[in-house]
BASE-600434 format. One record per residue (C-alpha): residue number from 1; residue in three letters; x, y, z. Coordinates in nm, 3 decimals, decimal comma, m for minus. Layout:
BEGIN
ATOM   zado   kolfi         X         Y         Z
ATOM    NUM     ALA         X         Y         Z
...
// end
This chain:
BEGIN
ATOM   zado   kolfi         X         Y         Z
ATOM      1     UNK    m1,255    m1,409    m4,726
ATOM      2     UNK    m1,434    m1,500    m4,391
ATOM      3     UNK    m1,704    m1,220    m4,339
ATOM      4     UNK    m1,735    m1,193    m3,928
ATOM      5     UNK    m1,821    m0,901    m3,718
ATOM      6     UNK    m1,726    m0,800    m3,392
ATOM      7     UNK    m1,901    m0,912    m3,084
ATOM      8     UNK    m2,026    m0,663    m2,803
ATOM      9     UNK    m2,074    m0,881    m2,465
ATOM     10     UNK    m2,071    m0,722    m2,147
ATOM     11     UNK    m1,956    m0,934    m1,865
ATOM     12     UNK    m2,108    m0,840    m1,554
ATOM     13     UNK    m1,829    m0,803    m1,269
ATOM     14     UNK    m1,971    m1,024    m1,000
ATOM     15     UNK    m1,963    m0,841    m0,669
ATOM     16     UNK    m1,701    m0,872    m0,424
ATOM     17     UNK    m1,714    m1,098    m0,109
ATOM     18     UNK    m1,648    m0,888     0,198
ATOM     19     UNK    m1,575    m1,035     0,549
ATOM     20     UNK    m1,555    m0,748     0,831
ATOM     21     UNK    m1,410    m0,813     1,196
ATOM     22     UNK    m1,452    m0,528     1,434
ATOM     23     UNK    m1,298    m0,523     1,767
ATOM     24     UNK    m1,425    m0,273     2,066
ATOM     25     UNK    m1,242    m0,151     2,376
ATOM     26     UNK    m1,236     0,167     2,540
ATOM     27     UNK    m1,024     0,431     2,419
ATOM     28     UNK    m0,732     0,478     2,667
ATOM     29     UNK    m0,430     0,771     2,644
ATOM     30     UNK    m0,109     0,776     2,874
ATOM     31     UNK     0,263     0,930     2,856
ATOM     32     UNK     0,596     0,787     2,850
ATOM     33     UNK     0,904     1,017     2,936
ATOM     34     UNK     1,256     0,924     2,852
ATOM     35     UNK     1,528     1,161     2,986
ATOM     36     UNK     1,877     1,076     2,850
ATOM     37     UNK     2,139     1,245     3,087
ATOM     38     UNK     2,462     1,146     2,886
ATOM     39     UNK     2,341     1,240     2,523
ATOM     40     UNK     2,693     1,272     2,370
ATOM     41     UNK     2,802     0,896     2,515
ATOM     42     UNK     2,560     0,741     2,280
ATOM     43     UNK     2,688     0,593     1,960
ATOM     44     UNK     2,668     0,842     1,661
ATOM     45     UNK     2,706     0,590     1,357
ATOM     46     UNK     2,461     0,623     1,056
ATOM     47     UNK     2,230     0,285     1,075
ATOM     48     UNK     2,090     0,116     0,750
ATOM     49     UNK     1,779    m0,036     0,842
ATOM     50     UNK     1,730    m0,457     0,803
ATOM     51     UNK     1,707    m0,787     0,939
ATOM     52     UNK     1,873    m0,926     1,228
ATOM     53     UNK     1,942    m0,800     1,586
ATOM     54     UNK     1,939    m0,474     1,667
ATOM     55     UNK     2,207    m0,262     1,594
ATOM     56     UNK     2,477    m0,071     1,833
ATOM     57     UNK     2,358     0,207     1,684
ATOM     58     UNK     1,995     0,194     1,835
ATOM     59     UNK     1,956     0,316     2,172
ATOM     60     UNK     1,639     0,216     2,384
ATOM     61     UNK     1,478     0,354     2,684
ATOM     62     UNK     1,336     0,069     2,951
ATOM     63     UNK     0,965    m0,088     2,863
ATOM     64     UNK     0,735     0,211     3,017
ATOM     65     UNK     0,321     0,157     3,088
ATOM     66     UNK     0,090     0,381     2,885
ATOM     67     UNK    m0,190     0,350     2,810
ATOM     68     UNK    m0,265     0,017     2,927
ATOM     69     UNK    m0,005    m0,159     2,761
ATOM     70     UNK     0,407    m0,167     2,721
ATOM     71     UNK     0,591     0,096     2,522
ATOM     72     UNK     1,021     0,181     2,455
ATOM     73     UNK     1,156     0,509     2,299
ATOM     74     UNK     1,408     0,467     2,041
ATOM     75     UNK     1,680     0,706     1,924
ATOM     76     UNK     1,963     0,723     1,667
ATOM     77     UNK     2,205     0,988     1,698
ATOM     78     UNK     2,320     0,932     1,344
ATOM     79     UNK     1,964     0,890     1,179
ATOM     80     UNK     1,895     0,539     0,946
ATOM     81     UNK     1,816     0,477     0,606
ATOM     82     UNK     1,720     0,194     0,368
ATOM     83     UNK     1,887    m0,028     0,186
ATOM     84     UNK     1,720     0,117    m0,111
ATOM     85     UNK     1,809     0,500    m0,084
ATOM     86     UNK     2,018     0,689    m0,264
ATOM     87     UNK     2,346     0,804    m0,161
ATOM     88     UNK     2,234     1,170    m0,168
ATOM     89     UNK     1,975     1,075     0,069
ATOM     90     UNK     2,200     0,847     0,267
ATOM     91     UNK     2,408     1,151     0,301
ATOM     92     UNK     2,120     1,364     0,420
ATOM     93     UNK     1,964     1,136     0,685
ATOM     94     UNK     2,293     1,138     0,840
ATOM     95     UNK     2,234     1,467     0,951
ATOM     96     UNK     1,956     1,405     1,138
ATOM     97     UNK     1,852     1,202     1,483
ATOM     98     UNK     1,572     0,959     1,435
ATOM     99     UNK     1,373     0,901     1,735
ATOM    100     UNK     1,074     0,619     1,697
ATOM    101     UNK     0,800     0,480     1,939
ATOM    102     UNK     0,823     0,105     1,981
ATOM    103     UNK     0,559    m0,133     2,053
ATOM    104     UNK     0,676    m0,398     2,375
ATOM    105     UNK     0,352    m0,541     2,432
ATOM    106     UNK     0,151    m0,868     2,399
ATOM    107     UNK    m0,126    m0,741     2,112
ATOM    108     UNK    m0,121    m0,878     1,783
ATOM    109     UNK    m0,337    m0,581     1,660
ATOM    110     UNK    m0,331    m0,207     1,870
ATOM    111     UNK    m0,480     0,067     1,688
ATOM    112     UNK    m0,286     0,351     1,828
ATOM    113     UNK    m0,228     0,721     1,744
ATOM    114     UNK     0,070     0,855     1,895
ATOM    115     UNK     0,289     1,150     1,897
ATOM    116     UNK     0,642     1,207     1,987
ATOM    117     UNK     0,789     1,562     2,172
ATOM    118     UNK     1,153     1,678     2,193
ATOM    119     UNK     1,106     1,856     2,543
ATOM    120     UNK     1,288     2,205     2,519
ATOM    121     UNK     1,419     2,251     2,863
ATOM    122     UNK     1,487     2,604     2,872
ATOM    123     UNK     1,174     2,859     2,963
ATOM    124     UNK     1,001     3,004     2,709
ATOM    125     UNK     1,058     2,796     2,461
ATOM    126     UNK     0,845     2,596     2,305
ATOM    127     UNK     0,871     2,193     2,230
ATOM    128     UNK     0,909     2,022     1,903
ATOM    129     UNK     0,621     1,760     1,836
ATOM    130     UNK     0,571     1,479     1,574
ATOM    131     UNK     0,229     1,404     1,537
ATOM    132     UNK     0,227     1,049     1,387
ATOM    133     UNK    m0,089     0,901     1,191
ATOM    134     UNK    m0,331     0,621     1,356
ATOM    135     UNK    m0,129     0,308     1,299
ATOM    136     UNK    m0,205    m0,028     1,443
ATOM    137     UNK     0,066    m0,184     1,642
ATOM    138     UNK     0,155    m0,560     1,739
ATOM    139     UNK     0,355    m0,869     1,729
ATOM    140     UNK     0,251    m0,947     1,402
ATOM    141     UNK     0,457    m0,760     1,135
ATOM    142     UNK     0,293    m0,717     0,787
ATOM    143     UNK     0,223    m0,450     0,530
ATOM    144     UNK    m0,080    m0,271     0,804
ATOM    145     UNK     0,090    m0,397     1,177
ATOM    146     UNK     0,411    m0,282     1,257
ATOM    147     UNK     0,630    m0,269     1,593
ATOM    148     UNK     0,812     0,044     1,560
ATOM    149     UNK     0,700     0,432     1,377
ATOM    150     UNK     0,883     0,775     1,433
ATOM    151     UNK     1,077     0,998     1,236
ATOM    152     UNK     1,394     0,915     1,052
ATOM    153     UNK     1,434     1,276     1,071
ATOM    154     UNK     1,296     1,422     1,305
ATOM    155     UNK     1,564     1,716     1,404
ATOM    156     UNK     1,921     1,831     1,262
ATOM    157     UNK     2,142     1,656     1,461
ATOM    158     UNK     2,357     2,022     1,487
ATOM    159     UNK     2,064     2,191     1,609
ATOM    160     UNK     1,985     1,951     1,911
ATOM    161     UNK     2,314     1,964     2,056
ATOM    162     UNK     2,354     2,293     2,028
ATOM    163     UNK     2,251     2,392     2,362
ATOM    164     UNK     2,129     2,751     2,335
ATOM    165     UNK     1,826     2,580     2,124
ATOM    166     UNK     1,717     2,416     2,449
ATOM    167     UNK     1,677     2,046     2,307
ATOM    168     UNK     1,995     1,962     2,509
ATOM    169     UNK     2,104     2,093     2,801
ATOM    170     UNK     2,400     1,991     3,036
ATOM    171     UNK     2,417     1,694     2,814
ATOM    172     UNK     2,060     1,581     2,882
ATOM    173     UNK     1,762     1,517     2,644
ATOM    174     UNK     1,419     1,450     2,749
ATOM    175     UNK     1,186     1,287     2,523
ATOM    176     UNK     0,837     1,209     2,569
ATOM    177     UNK     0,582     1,023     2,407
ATOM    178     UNK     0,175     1,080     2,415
ATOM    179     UNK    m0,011     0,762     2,322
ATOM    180     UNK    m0,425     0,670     2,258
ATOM    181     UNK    m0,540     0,320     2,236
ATOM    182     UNK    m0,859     0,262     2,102
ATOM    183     UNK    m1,106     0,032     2,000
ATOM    184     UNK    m1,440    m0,036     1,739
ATOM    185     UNK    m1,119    m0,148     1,492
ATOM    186     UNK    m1,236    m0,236     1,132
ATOM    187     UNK    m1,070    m0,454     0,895
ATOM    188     UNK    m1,239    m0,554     0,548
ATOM    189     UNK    m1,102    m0,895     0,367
ATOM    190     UNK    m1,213    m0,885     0,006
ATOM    191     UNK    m1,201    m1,172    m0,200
ATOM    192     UNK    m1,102    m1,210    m0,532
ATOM    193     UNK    m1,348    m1,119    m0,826
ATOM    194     UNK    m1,447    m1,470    m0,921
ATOM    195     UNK    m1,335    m1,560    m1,330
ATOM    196     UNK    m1,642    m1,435    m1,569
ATOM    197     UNK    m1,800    m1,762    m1,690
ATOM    198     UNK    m1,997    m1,707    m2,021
ATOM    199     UNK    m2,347    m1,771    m2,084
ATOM    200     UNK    m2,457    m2,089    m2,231
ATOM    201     UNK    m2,630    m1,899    m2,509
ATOM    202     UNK    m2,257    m1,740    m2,591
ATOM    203     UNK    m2,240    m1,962    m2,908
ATOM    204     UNK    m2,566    m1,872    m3,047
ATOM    205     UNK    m2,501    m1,501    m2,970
ATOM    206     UNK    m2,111    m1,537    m3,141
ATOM    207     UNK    m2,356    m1,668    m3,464
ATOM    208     UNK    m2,618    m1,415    m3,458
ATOM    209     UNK    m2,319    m1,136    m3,439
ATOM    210     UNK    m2,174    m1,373    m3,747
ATOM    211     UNK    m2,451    m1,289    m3,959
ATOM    212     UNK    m2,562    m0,977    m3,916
ATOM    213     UNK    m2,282    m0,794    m3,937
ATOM    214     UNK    m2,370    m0,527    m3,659
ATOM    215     UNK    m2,029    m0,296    m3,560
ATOM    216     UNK    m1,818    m0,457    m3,851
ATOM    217     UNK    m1,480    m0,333    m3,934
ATOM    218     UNK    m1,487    m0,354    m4,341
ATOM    219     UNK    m1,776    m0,302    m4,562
ATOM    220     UNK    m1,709    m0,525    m4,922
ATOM    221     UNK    m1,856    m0,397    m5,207
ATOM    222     UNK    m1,928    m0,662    m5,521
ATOM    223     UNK    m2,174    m0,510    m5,755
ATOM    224     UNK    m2,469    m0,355    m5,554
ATOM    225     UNK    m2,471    m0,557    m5,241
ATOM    226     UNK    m2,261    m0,450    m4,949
ATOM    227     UNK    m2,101    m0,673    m4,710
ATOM    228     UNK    m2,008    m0,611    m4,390
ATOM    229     UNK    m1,707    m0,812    m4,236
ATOM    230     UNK    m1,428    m0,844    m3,996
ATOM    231     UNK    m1,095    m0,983    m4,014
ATOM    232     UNK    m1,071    m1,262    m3,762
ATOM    233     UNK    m0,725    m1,326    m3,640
ATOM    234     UNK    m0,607    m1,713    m3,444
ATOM    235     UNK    m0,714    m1,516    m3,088
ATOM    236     UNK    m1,035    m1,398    m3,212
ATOM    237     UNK    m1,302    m1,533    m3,019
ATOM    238     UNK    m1,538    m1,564    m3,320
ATOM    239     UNK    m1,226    m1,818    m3,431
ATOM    240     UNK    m1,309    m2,011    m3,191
ATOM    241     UNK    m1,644    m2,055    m3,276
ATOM    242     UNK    m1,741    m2,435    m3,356
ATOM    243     UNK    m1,999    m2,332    m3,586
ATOM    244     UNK    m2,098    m2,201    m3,967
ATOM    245     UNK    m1,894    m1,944    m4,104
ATOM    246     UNK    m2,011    m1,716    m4,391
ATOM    247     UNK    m1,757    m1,748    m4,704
ATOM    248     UNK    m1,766    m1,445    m4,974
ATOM    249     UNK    m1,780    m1,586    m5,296
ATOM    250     UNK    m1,639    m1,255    m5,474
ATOM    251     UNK    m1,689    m1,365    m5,825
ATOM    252     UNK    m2,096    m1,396    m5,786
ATOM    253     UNK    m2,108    m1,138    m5,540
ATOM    254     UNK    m2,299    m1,343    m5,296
ATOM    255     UNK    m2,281    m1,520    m5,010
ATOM    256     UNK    m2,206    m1,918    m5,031
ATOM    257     UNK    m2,372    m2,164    m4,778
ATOM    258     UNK    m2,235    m2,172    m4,439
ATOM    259     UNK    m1,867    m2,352    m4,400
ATOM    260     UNK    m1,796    m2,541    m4,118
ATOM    261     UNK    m1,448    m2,527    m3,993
// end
């Protein structure tokens, strides 16, 4: 039997490395307004969002100024979905008209926060508004920049073109967005946790664990004397150990001298 105990080390995480770019420009709002006057000649097929050119499907508006830089509105009649959906959900975005505020400028990083308004066009009723969250917009597209955010469904495709609702009226849909560029933009680049190297005292504190037998897992019993031990498996890192390990000699209940492996 090879009497070993288990070994408590705590590794101390070494701290993160942190590098932190901050940009600052004035904060700067503007509007763009699209109005549409022949709503029902625009193509009505469902779009599944990927690579390539953009589809039929997608209508644009002309690149308007806001806000001190370049901006399109984009609509589809028959709403988009991913690749990835399901076909209930396919089947549900359908429904709907997905309108989306598209970045046509220069930046490779535009913190924006934007929101997008169906105009209702007849009086005393009131306007249907996506607020959208604080993105950052540019040329660059990656998991945090992007060049396009809306709504995949942002209103029943029935209810907009049903003219007493005031979305459309004699075939004409007005859309408008509100847009605020602004500056003292953060990022934070952490680098990876470097590997935990060990001590160079680790193989004198793997022998002092050895013999004392602090937090073993079995307690042998031969006569009197109790000793505690630990079954040590290939992984172990007491197998590793290039050092003495105590052997049980269970017929003289005692330990022999130290073996080296």
């Amino acid at each position: 039997l090879i009497s070993a105990c288990r070994l408590r080390s705590t590794m101390a995480t070494a701290p993160v490395e942190k590098s932190v770019c901050k940009t600052r420009a004035s904060s700067k709002t503007g509007t763009i307004e699209w109005q549409i006057d022949a709503w029902s000649s625009l193509p009505a097929e469902h779009h599944v969002v990927g690579g390539g050119a953009p589809p039929p499907t997608l209508t644009k508006s002309e690149t308007m100024q806001a806000a001190g830089d370049k901006w399109r509105i984009k609509v589809i009649p028959g709403g988009c979905s991913s690749p990835g959906d399901m076909e209930a959900s396919v089947q549900r975005r359908k429904e709907y008209v997905a309108i989306f505020l598209s970045y046509d400028g220069d930046s490779e990083a535009l913190r924006t926060k934007y929101s997008i308004t169906l105009v209702n066009q007849l009086p005393g009723k009131e306007d249907r508004t996506h607020h959208g969250s604080v993105v950052t917009y540019g040329q660059v597209n990656s998991d945090t920049i992007c060049l396009s955010r809306g709504k995949p469904k942002y209103i029943k495709r029935s209810d907009l073109e049903d003219e007493s609702n005031g979305w459309k009226v004699n075939d004409r849909v007005i859309i408008r967005a509100t847009i605020t560029t602004f500056g003292d933009l953060e990022s934070t680049v952490a680098a990876p946790t470097p590997a935990f190297t060990p001590p160079n005292t680790v193989t004198a504190d793997l022998k002092s664990s050895l013999y004392s037998g602090y937090n073993s897992d079995i307690a042998l019993y031969c006569g009197p004397r109790q000793i505690s031990c630990a079954p040590v498996c290939p992984r172990h890192p007491l197998a590793l150990l290039q050092g003495p390990l105590l052997v049980l000699d269970a017929q003289r209940g005692r330990r022999r001298p130290p073996h080296h492996r």
